[in-house]
C-alpha positions in Angstrom: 28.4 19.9 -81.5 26.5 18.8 -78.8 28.0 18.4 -75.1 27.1 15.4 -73.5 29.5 14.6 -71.1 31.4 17.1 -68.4 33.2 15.9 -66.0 34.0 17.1 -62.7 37.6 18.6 -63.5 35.5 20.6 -65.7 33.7 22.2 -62.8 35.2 24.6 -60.5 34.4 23.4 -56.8 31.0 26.2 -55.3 31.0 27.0 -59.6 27.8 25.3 -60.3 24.5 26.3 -58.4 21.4 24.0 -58.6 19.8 27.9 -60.5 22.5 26.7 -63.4 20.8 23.1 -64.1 17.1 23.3 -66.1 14.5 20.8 -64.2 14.6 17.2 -65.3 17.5 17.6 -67.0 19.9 15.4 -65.0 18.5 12.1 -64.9 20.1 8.6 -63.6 21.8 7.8 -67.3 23.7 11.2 -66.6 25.1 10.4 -64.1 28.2 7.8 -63.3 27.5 5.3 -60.7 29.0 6.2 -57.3 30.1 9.7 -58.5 28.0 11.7 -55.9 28.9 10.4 -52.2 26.4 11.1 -49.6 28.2 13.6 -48.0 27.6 15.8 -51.2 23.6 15.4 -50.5 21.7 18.3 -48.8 20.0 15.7 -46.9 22.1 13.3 -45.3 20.2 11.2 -43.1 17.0 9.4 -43.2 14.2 9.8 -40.0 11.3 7.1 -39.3 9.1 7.9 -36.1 11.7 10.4 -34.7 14.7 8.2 -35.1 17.6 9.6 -37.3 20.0 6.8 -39.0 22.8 8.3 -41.5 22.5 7.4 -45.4 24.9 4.6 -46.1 25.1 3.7 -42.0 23.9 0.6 -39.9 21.2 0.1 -37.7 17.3 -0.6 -36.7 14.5 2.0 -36.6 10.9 0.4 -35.2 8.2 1.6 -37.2 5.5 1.4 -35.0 5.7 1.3 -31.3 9.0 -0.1 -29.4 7.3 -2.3 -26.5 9.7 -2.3 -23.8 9.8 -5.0 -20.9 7.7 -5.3 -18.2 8.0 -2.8 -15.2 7.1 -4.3 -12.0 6.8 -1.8 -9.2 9.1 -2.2 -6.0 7.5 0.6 -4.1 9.4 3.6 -5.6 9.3 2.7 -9.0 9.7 5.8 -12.3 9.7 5.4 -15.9 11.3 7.8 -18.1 9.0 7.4 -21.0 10.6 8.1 -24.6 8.7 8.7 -27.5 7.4 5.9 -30.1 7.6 3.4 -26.8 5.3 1.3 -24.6 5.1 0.1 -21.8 3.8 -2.5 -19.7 3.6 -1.7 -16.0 2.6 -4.4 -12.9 1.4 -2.3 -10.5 0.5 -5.5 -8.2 2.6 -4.3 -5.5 3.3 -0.7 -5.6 2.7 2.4 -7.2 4.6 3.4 -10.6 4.6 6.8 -11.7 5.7 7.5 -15.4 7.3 11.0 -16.8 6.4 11.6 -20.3 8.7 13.1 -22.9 10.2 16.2 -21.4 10.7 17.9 -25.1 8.2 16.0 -27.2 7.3 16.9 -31.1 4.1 16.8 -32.7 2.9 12.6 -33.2 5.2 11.5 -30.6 3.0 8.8 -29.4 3.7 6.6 -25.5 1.6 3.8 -25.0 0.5 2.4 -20.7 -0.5 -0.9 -20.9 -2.0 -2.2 -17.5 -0.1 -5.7 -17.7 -1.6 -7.1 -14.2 -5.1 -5.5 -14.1 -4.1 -3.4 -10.8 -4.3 -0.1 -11.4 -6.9 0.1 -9.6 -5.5 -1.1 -6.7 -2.0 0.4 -7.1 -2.3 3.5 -9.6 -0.4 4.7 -12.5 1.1 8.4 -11.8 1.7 10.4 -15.3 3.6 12.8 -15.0 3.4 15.3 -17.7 6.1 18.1 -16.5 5.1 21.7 -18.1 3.3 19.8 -20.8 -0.6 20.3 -21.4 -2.9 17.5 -21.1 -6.0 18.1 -23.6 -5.4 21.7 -23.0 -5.5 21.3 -19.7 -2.6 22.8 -17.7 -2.1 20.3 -14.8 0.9 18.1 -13.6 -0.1 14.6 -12.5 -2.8 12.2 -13.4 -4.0 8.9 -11.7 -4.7 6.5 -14.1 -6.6 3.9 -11.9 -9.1 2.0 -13.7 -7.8 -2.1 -14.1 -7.1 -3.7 -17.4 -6.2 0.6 -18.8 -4.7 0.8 -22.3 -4.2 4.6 -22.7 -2.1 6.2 -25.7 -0.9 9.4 -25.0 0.0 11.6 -28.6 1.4 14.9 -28.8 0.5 17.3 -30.8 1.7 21.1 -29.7 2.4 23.6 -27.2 -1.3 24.8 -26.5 -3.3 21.0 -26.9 -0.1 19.1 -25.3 -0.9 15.5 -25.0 -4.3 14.0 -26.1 -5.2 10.2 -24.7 -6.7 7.3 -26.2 -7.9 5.1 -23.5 -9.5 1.6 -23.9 -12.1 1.5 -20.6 -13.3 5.4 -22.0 -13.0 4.9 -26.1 -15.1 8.4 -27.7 -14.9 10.2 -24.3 -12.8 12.3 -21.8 -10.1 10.4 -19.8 -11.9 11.4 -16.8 -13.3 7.8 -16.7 -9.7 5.9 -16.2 -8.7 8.6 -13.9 -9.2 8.6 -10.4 -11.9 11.2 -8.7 -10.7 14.3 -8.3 -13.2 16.4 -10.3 -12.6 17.0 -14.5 -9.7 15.4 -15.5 -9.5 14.4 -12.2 -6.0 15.7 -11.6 -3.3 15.1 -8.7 -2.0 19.2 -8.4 1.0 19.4 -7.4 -0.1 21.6 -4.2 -2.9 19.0 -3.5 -2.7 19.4 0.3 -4.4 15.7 1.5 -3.5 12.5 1.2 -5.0 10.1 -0.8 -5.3 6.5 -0.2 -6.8 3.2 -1.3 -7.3 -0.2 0.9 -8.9 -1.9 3.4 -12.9 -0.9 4.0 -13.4 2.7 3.0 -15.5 5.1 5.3 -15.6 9.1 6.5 -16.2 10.4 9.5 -16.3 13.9 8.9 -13.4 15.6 7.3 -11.5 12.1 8.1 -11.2 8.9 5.8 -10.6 5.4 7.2 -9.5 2.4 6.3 -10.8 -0.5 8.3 -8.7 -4.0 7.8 -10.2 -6.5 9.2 -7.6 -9.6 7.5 -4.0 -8.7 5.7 -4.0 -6.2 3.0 -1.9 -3.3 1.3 -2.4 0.5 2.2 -1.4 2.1 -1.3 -1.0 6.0 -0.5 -1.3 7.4 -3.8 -0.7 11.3 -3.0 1.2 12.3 -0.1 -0.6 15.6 0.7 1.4 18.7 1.0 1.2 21.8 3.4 -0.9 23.1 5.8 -2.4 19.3 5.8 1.2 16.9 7.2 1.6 13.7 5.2 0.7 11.9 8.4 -1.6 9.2 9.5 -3.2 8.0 12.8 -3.5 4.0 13.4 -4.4 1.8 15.5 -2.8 -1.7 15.4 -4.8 -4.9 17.4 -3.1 -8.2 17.4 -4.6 -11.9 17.7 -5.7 -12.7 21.2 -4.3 -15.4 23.1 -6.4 -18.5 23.5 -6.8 -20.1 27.0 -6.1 -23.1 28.7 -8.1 -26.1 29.3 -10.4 -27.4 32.5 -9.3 -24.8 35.4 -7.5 -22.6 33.2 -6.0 -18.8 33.0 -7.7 -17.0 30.5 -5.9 -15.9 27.3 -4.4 -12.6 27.0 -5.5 -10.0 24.0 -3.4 -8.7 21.6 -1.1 -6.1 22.1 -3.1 -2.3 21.6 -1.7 0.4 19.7 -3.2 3.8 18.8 -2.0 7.3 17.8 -3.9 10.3 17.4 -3.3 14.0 16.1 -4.2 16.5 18.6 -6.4 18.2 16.0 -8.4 15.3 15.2 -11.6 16.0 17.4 -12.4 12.2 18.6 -12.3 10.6 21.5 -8.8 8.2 21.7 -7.8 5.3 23.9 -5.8 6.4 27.0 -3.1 4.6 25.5 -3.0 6.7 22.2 -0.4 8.2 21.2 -0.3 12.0 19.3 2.6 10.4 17.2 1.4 9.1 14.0 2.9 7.7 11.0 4.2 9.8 8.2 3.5 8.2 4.8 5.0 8.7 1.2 3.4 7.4 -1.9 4.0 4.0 -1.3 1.9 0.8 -0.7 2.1 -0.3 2.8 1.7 -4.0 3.6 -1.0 -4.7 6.0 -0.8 -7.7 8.7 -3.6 -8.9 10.7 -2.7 -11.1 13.4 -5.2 -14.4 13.9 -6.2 -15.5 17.2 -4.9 -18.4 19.0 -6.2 -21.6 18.1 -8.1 -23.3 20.8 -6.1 -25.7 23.5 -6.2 -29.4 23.6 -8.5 -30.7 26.0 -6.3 -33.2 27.1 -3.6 -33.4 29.5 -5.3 -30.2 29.8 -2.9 -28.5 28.1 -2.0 -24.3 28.4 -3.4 -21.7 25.6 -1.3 -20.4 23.3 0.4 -17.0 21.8 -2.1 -14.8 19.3 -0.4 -13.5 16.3 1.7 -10.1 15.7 -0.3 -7.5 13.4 2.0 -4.4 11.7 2.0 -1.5 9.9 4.7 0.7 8.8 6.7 0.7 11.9 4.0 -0.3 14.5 3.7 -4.0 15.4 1.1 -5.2 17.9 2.2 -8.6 20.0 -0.1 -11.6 19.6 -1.7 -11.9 23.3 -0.5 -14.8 26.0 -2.1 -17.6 26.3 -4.0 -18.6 29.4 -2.5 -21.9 32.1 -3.6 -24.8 31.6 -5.5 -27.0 34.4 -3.4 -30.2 34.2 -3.6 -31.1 38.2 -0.3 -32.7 38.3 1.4 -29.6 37.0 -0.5 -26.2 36.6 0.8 -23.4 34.9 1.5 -19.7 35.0 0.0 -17.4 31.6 2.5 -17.2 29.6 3.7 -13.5 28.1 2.6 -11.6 25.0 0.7 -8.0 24.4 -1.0 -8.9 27.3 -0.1 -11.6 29.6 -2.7 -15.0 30.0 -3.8 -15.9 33.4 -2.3 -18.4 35.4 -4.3 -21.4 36.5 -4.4 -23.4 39.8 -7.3 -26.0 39.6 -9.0 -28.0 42.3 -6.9 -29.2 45.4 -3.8 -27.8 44.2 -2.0 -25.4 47.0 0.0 -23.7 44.7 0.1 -19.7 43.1 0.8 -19.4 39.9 1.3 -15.6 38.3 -0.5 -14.2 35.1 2.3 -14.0 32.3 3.8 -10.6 31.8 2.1 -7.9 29.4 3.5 -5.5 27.1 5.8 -8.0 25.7 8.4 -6.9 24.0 7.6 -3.5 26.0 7.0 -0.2 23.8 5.6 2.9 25.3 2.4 3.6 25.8 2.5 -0.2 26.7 0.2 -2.4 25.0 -0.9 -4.3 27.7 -1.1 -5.5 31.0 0.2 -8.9 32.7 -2.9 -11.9 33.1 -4.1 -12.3 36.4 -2.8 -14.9 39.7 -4.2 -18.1 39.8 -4.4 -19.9 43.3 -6.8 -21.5 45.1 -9.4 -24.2 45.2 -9.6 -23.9 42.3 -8.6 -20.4 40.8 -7.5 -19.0 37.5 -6.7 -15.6 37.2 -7.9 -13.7 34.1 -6.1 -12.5 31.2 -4.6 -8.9 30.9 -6.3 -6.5 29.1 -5.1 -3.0 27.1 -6.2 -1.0 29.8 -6.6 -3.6 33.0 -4.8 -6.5 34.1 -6.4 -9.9 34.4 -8.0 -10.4 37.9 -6.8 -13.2 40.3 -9.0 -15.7 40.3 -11.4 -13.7 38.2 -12.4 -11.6 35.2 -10.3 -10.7 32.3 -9.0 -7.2 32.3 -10.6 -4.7 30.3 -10.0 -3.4 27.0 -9.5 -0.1 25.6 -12.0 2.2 23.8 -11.7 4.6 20.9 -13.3 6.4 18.2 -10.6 5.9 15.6 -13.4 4.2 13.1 -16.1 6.8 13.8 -17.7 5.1 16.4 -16.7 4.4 20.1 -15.6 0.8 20.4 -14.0 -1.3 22.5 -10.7 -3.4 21.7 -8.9 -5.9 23.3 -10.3 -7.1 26.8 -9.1 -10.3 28.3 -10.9 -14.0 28.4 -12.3 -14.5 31.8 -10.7 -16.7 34.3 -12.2 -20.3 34.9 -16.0 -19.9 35.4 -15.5 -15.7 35.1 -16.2 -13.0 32.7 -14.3 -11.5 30.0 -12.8 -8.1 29.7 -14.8 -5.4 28.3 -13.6 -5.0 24.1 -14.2 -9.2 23.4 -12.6 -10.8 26.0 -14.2 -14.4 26.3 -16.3 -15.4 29.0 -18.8 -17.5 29.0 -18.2 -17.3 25.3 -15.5 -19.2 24.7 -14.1 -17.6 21.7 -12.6 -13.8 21.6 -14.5 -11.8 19.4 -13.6 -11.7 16.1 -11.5 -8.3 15.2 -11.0 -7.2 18.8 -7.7 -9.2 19.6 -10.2 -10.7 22.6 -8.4 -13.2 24.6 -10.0 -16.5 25.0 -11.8 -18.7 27.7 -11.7 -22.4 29.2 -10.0 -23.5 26.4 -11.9 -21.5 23.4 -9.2 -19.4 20.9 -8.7 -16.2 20.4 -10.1 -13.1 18.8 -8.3 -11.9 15.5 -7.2 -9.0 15.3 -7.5 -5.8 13.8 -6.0 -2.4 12.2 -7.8 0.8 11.2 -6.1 4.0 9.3 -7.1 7.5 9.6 -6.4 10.7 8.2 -7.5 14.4 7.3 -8.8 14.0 4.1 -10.7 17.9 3.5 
């Protein structure tokens, strides 16, 4: 007689081997609904794109790629990327630097997604730990090409990663990522900094960057030893505009300069050997304006340039010049320099040149405006290097070769009917010269100003 039934008290528990059962044999009308439980299964689980969820359990695996929310920067901003995931990463203010999987298997798949079309401005940093990239053993990568979709797929120990990027499609990477020769990698020992911003020239072994209006300095790689993560500047402000009919002459912006002592170019007197020590960061750039130009009537007194800043370096708008209102002239009020004071036609009085270097830093970054007394007299406005003269010429400015080529900054407008300070001081121009932090004269506005970064860069 034929057995075709057996139940399990007619098994001993470990008796029956999966050798004991002929292939095919034991089909789904064998078997009793719900006699076998899961935890009697070899295989217990179930895995979709690297995600493990337990037979009979709860829960959601993505099959395809888990977009994640957007990452915007904030100056020091990581992602910890995980595999099957992508991300979409605004760069607009800072830098973002991603780690891939630390432990990754083969297919593991990370997508980038460039979500503000700044990359190129503010780069993506991938970090790829002690993971290849194309076979290439390296550590960082720039990914710095706007409007980037790049893939990143792993596939073992000796290829690592392999990329899949939308601005290069069918060719190395090296076109989404930023010039450093081949797959243009950031090494960990890379010893200079690297920097985007601003106009972009050399000089040498030295890069600058030249900002003539507001701006971000995004420092992409810090450098590393012998070559110090550290930066000269120097930081102009607006120029002070003067006063009108008989007046003092504006004062220019406050000057501020650093330089290494191993940097062979000329510097400023005023300069500094204390530079700035930078981190991969983006640095906001601020570029004072000039004063506005004084109303011609009652003859009214200039007024204060504007502040420029980086990092920890602000420049004080200039003073403004005294205006020639008969009834009541004025002194030059204060600022990075001082404005001249004024003392127009028939009036007995002295007036002093507003205070310089205010608020005071040392080196100073400027000098007081000029006396104004007299029949008529207005003094000048202060310069970086000179104060305004009484009853004459602005002060001069100060002269450096921080953008490659000897220049002059920051002079004073002249007094009424005098000459302006060497480095744009107005006079007979009205106007301070654009990017020089010039004061201004009789009444014209002044200069704007101006900020230049340098550093070692081979």
């Amino acid at each position: 007689m034929a057995i075709n039934k057996i139940t399990g008290k007619s098994i001993k528990d470990l008796d029956l081997s999966a050798d004991d059962l002929a292939p095919g044999t034991i089909t789904d009308a064998k078997i009793a609904t719900g006699t076998i439980a899961n935890d009697k299964l070899s295989n217990t689980s179930i895995t979709i794109n690297g995600t493990s969820i337990a037979l009979g359990a709860s829960g959601e695996i993505v099959a395809g790629t888990d977009w994640q929310a957007v990452t915007v920067a904030d100056g020091s901003t990581t992602v910890n990327a995980t595999a099957g995931a992508g991300y979409f990463l605004d760069t607009n203010t800072g830098v973002i630097e991603v780690f891939l999987p630390t432990s990754p298997a083969r297919g593991d798949t990370v997508v980038l997604v460039d979500y503000a079309g700044t990359f190129a401005t503010n780069n993506v940093i991938v970090n790829t730990g002690t993971t290849n990239l194309d076979s290439t053993t390296t550590r960082q990568y720039s990914l710095s090409t706007n409007d980037t979709i790049a893939e990143f797929v792993y596939v073992d120990a000796e290829k690592g990663w392999i990329t899949r990027i939308n601005s290069t499609a069918g060719t190395t990477p090296s076109g989404a990522f930023n010039s450093f020769g081949g797959y243009d990698t950031l090494p960990e020992n890379y010893p200079y900094i690297t920097a985007t911003g601003g106009t972009v020239t050399t000089s040498g072994d030295y890069t600058i960057h030249t900002f003539t209006g507001d701006g971000t300095f995004c420092v992409q790689f810090a450098g590393t030893s012998p070559a110090p993560s550290v930066v000269d500047y120097m930081v102009v402000a607006g120029g002070g505009s003067a006063g009108f009919y008989s007046s003092g002459g504006g004062g220019a912006g406050g000057f501020r300069e650093s330089k290494n002592p191993a940097d062979p170019r000329t510097a400023s007197p005023l300069a500094t050997p204390t530079g700035i020590t930078v981190s991969a960061y983006s640095y906001p750039i601020t570029v004072g304006a000039g004063a506005p130009p004084s109303s011609p009537w009652p003859y009214e007194p200039g007024s204060q340039g504007s502040n420029s800043v980086f990092s920890t370096i602000t420049s004080s708008g200039g003073g403004g010049g005294g205006g020639g209102n008969q009834a009541q002239p004025q002194p030059g009020l204060p600022g990075g320099s001082g404005g001249g004071g004024s003392s127009p036609n028939n009036h007995p009085g002295t007036f002093p040149g507003g205070t310089g270097n205010a608020p005071p830093v040392s080196p100073p970054q400027g000098n007081p405006g000029g006396v104004g007394s007299g029949s008529p007299g207005s003094g000048g406005g202060g310069g970086a290097t000179q104060s305004g003269t009484p009853n004459g010429p602005g002060g001069n400015g100060a002269t450096t070769e921080i953008s490659g080529t000897s220049t002059t900054y920051a002079g004073g407008g002249g007094g009424c009917g005098q000459t302006g300070g060497s480095g744009g001081g107005g006079g007979p121009s009205l106007t301070g010269t654009a990017n020089t932090g010039g004061g201004g004269f009789s009444g014209g506005a002044g200069g704007k100003g101006i900020v230049i970064i340098r550093y070692k860069s081979q």
